[in-house]
PLY file of the C-alpha trace (Angstrom):
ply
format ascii 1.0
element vertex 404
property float x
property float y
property float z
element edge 403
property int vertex1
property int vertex2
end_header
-32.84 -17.67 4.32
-34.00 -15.92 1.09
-30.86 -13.69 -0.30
-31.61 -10.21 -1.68
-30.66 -10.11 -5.55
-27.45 -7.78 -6.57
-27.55 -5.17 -9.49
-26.98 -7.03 -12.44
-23.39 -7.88 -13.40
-21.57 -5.37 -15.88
-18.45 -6.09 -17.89
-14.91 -5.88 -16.55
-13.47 -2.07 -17.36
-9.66 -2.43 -18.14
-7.12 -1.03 -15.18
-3.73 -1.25 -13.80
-3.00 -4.08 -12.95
-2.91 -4.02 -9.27
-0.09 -4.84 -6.46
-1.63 -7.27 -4.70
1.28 -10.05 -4.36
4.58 -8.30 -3.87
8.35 -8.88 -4.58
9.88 -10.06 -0.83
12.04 -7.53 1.35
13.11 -10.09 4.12
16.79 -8.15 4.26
15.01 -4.56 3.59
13.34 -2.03 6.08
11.56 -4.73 7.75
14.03 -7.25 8.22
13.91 -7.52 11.87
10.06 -8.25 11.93
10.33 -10.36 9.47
12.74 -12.53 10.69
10.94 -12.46 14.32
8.18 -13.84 12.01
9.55 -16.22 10.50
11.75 -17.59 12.96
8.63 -17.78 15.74
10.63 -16.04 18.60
9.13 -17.20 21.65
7.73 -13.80 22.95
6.01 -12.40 20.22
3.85 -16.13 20.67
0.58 -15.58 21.66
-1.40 -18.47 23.42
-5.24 -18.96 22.14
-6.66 -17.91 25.88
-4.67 -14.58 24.89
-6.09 -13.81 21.34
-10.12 -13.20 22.07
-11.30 -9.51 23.07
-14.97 -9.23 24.49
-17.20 -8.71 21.56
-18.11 -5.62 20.66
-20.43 -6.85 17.33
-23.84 -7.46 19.34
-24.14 -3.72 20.81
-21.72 -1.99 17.84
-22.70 -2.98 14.41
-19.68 -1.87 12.37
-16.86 -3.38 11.77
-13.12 -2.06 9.69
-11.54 -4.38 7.22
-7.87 -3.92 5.01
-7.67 -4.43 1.96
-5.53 -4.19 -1.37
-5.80 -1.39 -3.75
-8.37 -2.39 -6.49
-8.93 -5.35 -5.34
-13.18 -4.98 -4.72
-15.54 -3.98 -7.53
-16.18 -0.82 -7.78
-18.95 1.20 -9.73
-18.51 1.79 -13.22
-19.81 5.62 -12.98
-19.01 6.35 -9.86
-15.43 4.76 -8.40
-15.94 5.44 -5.08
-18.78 3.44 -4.64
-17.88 -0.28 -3.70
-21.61 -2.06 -4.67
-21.26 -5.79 -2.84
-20.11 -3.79 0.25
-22.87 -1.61 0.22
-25.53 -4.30 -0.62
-23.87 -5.79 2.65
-24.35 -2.89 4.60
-28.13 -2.56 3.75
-28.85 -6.05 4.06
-27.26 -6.37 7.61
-27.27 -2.72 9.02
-23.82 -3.21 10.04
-21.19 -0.30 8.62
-18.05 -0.99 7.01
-14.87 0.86 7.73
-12.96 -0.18 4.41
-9.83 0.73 4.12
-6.97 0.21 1.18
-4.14 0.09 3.14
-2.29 -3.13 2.32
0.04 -2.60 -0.69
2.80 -5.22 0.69
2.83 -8.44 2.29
5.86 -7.20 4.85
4.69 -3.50 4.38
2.06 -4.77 6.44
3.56 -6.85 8.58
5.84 -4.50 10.32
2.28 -1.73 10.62
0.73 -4.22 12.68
3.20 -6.49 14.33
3.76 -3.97 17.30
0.18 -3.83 18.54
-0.11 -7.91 18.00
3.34 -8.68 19.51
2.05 -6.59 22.64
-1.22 -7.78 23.15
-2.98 -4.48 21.77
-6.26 -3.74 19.86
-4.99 -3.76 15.96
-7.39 -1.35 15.33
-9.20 -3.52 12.40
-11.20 -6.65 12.76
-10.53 -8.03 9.38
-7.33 -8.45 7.13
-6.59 -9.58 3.41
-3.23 -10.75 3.12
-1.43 -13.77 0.66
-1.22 -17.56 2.11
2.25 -17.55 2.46
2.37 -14.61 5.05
-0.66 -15.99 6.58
1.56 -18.75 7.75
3.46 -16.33 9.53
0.77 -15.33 11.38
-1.05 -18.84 12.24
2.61 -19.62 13.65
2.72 -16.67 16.04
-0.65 -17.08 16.94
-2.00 -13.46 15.79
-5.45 -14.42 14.80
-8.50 -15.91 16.05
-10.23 -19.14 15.28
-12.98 -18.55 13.34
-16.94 -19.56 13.94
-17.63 -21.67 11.27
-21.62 -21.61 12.94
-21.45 -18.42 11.50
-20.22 -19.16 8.28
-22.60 -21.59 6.56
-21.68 -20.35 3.03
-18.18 -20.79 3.25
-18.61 -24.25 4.77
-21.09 -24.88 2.00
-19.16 -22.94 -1.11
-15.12 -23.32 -0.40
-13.63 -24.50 -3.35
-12.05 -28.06 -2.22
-8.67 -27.43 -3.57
-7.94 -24.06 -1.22
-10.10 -25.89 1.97
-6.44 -27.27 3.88
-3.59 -25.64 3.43
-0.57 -27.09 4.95
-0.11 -24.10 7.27
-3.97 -24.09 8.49
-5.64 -27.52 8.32
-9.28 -27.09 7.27
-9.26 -23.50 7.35
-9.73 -22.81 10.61
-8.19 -19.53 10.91
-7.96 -18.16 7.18
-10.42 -17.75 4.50
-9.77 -17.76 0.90
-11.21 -13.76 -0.49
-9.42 -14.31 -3.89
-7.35 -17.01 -5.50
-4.91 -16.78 -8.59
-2.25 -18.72 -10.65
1.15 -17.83 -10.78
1.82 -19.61 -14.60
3.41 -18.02 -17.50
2.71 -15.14 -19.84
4.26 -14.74 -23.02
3.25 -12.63 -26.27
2.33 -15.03 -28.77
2.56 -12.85 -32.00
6.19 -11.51 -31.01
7.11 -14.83 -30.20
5.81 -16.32 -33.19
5.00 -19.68 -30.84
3.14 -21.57 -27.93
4.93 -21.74 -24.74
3.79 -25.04 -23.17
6.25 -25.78 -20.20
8.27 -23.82 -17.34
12.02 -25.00 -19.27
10.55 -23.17 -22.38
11.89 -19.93 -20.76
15.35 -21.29 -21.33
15.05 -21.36 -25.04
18.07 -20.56 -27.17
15.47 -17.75 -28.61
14.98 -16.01 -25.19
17.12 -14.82 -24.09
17.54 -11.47 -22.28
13.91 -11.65 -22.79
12.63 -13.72 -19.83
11.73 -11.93 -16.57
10.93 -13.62 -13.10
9.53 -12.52 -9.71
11.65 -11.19 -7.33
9.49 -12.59 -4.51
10.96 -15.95 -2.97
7.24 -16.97 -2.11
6.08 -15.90 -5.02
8.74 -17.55 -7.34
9.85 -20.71 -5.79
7.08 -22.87 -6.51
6.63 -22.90 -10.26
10.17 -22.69 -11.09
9.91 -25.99 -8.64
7.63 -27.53 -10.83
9.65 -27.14 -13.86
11.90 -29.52 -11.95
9.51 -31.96 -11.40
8.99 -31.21 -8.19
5.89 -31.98 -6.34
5.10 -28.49 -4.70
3.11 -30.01 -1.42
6.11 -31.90 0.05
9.12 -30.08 -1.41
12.50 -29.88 0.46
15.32 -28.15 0.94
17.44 -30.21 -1.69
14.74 -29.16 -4.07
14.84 -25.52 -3.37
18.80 -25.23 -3.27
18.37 -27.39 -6.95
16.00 -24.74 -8.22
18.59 -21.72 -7.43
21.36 -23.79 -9.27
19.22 -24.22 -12.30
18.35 -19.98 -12.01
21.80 -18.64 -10.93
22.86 -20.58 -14.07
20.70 -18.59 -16.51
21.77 -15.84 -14.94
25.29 -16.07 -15.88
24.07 -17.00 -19.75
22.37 -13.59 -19.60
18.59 -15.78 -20.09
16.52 -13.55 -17.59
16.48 -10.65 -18.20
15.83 -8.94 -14.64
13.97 -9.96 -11.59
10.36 -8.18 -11.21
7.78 -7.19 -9.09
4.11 -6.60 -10.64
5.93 -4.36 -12.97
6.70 -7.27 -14.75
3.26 -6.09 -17.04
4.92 -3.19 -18.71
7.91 -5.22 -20.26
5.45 -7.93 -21.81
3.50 -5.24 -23.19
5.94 -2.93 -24.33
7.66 -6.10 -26.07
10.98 -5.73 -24.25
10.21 -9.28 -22.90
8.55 -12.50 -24.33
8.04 -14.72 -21.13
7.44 -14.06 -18.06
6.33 -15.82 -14.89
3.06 -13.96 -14.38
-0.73 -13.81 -12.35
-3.46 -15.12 -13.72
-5.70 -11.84 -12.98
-3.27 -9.57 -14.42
-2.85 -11.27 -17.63
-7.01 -11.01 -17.97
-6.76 -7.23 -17.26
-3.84 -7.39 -20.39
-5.98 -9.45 -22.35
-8.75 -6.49 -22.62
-6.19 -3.96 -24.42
-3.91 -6.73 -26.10
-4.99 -10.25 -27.42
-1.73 -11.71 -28.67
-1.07 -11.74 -24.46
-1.39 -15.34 -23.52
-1.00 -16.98 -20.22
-0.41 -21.07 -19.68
-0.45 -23.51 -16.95
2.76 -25.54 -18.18
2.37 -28.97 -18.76
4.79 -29.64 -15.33
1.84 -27.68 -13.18
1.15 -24.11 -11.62
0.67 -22.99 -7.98
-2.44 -21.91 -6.80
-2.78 -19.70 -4.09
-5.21 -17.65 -1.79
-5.22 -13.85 -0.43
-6.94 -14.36 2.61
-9.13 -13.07 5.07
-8.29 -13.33 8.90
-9.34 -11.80 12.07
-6.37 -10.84 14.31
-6.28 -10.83 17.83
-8.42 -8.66 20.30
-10.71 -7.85 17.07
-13.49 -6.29 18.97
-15.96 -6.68 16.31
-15.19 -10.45 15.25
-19.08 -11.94 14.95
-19.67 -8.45 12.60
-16.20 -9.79 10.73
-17.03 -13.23 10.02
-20.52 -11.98 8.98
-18.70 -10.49 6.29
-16.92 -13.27 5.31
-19.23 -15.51 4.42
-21.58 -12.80 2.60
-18.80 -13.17 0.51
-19.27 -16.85 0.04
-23.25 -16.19 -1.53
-22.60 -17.18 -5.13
-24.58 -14.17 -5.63
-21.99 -11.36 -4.50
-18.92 -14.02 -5.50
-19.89 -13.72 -8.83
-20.30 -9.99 -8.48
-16.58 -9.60 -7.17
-15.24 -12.08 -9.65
-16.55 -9.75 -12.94
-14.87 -7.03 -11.59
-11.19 -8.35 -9.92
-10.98 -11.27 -12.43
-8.87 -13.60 -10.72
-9.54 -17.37 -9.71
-12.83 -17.12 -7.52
-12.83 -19.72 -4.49
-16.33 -19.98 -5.11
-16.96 -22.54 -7.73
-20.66 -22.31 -7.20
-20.42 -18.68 -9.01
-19.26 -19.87 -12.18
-23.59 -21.02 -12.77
-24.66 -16.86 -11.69
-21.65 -15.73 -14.21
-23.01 -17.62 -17.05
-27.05 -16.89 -16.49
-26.25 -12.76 -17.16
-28.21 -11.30 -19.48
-24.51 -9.09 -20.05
-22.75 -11.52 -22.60
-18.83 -10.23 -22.10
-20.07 -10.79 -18.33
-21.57 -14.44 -19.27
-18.43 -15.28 -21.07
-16.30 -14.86 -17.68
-17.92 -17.93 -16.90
-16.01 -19.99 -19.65
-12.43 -18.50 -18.52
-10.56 -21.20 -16.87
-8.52 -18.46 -15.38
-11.60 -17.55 -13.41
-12.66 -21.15 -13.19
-10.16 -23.33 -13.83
-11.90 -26.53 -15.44
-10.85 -30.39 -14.60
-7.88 -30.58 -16.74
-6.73 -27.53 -15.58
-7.11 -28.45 -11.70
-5.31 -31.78 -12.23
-2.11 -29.41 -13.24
-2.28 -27.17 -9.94
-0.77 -27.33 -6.80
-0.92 -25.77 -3.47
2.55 -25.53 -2.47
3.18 -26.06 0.82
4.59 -22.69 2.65
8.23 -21.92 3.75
8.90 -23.12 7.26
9.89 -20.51 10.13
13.33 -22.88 10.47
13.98 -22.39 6.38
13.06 -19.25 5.78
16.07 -17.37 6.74
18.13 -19.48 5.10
16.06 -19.47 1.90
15.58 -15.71 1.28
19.37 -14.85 2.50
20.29 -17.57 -0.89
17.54 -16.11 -3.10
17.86 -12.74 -2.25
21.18 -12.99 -3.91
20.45 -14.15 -6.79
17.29 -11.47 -7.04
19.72 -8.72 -6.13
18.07 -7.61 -3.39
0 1
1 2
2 3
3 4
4 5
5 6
6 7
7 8
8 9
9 10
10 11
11 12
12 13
13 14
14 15
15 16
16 17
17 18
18 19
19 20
20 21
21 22
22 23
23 24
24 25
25 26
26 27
27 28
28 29
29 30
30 31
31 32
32 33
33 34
34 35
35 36
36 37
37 38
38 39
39 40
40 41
41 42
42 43
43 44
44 45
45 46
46 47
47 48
48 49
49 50
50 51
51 52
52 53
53 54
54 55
55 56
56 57
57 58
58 59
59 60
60 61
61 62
62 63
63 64
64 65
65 66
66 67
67 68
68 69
69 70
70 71
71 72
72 73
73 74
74 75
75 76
76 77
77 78
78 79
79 80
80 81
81 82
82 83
83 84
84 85
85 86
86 87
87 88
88 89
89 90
90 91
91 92
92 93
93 94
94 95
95 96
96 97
97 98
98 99
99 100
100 101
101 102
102 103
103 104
104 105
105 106
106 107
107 108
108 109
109 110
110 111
111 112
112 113
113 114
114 115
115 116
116 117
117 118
118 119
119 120
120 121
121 122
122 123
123 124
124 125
125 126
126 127
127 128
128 129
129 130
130 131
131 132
132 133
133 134
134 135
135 136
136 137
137 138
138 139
139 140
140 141
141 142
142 143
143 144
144 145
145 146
146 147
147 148
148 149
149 150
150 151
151 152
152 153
153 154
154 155
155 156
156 157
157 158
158 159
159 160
160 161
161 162
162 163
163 164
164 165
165 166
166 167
167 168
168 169
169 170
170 171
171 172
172 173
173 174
174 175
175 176
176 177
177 178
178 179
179 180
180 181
181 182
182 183
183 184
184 185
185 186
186 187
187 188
188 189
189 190
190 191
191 192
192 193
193 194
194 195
195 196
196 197
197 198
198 199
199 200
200 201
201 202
202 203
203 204
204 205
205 206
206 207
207 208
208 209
209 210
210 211
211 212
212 213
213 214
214 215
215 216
216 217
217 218
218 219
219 220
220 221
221 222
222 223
223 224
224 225
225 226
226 227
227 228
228 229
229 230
230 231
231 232
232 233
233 234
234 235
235 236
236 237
237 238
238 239
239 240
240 241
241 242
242 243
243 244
244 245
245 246
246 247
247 248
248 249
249 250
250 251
251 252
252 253
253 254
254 255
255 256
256 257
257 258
258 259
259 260
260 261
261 262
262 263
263 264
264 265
265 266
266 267
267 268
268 269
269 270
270 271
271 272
272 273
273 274
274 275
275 276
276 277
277 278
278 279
279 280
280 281
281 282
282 283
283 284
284 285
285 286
286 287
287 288
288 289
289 290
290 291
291 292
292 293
293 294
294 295
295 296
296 297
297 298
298 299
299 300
300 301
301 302
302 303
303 304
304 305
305 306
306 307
307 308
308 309
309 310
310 311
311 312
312 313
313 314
314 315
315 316
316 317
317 318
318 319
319 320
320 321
321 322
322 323
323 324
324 325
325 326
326 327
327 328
328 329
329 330
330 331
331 332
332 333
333 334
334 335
335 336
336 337
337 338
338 339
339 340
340 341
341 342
342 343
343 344
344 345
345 346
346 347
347 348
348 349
349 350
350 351
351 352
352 353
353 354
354 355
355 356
356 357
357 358
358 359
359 360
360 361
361 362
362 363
363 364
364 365
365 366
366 367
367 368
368 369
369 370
370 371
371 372
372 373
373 374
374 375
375 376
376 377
377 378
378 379
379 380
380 381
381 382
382 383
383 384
384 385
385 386
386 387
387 388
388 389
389 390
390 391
391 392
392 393
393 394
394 395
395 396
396 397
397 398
398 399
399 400
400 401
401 402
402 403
């Protein structure tokens, strides 16, 4: 059917980076969901006949979604105005109850895991959340299958390399919103050279000037790959190899300290060189500091989703996956790619991008860290997620090293 145009696209403003993929608390204040999570306790399960609610959407056209902080374009003049959402609204006469209320994986987790545990209403019919704690969730059995009848855009416009994840085969419960790169940043002027692989950060010229992320699921799998590791069908020998090689720069005083998204302030202030980093953020960086670079080593980079998913007893879950694939019209994709700047799962956007009549907008099109080209995708991976039998195991060794 014919789609109504957007406004036209407008230049990224710079911003705070946001906190959209967090450091990993699996011994912290929610500890005992997590590892009820992770290890798939029997009776927090939920059997598919269980997970449906009668639907609402048909009589009661509204629906409430959770989201990140900063993490949907917003007007330039006017920041509480969210244009794709409202272009949605007036196209479909449904009304949105969005709400920023995600700013931690496991934060999260442990707010809705008593009403999904119990078989009650979670009070929102749509989540964002990352891949990795998706798993969690797929495993447990908290969210519905999706109607992919419904959802002709994101059959049609899924980039192929987020379409099967190893925790949710062909998608049918997840949806990629955004998608990023956890690679390397590194301030080319200071450092007075190119960083072009993951065992650069062990160079005799920094040290106590490397950082890493604290989070296990966010660190593992590049650090992986700098072993030579192929991220999709990793094992436990691998992982216990990868802590060896990071406990040991530890003790030589290489890295520096273990980060969160605060990692940003040290590679601008200067205090640090390297970094393991997001692809968005270093854009956002890029707009206030040029000499910020960011690489995919040559050994590869992991590429990963935030994700939308309906949980169970939704009562608005047609309205929800209406919403969804609005999201997958090249159209409003492109819009919401100008504006969050990280790698868009709708390659098909890239062509809208590059047609503006706004050239800073029409130049997004040419980032590969928006749309990573061929020789780019040949270097990324999808790393296959941490296993509910591992996990405990895993994040009780990292943890240690972290500090946490």
């Amino acid at each position: 059917m014919p789609r109504t145009p957007l406004t036209p696209l407008k230049p990224t403003p710079p911003r705070t980076a946001p906190s959209r993929r967090f450091l990993l608390r699996a011994l912290g204040g929610t500890a005992v969901l997590g590892a009820l999570a992770g290890c798939g306790v029997p009776a927090a399960y939920v059997a598919p006949g269980d997970r449906a609610a009668p639907d609402r959407s048909a009589a009661d056209k509204r629906l409430t979604w959770a989201n990140w902080p900063l993490y949907i374009d917003t007007d330039d003049d006017d920041p509480g105005r969210r244009p794709t959402l409202e272009a949605f609204e007036k196209r479909t006469g449904l009304s949105v109850d969005y709400v920023e209320e995600i700013n931690d994986n496991d934060e999260f987790f442990g707010k809705i895991s008593p009403s999904l545990m119990n078989h009650q209403r979670p009070g929102r019919d749509l989540i964002v959340i990352s891949d990795w704690m998706c798993a969690r969730y797929v495993r447990l059995g908290w969210v519905q299958e999706m109607d992919r009848a419904r959802q002709h855009d994101v059959a049609r416009y899924l980039d192929p390399q987020l379409r099967s994840p190893a925790f949710d085969p062909g998608r049918k419960f997840t949806v990629p919103y955004q998608s990023g790169i956890t690679g390397i940043a590194y301030n080319r002027r200071k450092l007075g050279r190119d960083i072009h692989r993951v065992t650069d950060l062990w160079a005799a010229d920094l040290k106590g000037r490397v950082t890493l992320l604290s989070g296990l699921d966010e660190a593992f799998a590049l650090l992986m790959q700098g072993d030579g590791v192929d991220i999709t069908k990793w094992t436990a020998d691998d992982f216990h190899r990868m802590c060896d090689q990071v406990e040991k720069q530890v003790r030589h005083g290489q890295i520096r300290r273990f980060t969160g998204n605060d990692y940003t302030k040290d590679l601008v202030s200067g205090d640090v060189l390297a970094c393991q980093a997001y692809s968005g953020d270093v854009i956002q960086l890029q707009a206030d500091n040029p000499d910020i670079r960011f690489v995919v080593p040559e050994e590869g980079a992991e590429l990963w989703a935030d994700s939308f998913m309906i949980p169970n007893l939704a009562g608005h879950k047609a309205n929800a996956e209406r919403l969804i694939d609005y999201y997958y019209d090249p159209e409003v994709a492109a819009d919401l790619a100008a504006w969050v700047n990280y790698v868009c799962p709708v390659p098909a956007a890239q062509e809208v991008l590059a047609a503006s009549k706004d050239k800073d907008t029409a130049a997004l099109a040419d980032n590969p860290l928006i749309f990573p080209d061929a020789a780019m995708r040949e270097r990324l991976a999808v790393a296959r997620d941490i296993s509910s039998t591992e996990r405990t195991e895993f994040a009780q060794r990292w943890n240690k090293i972290v500090g946490l």
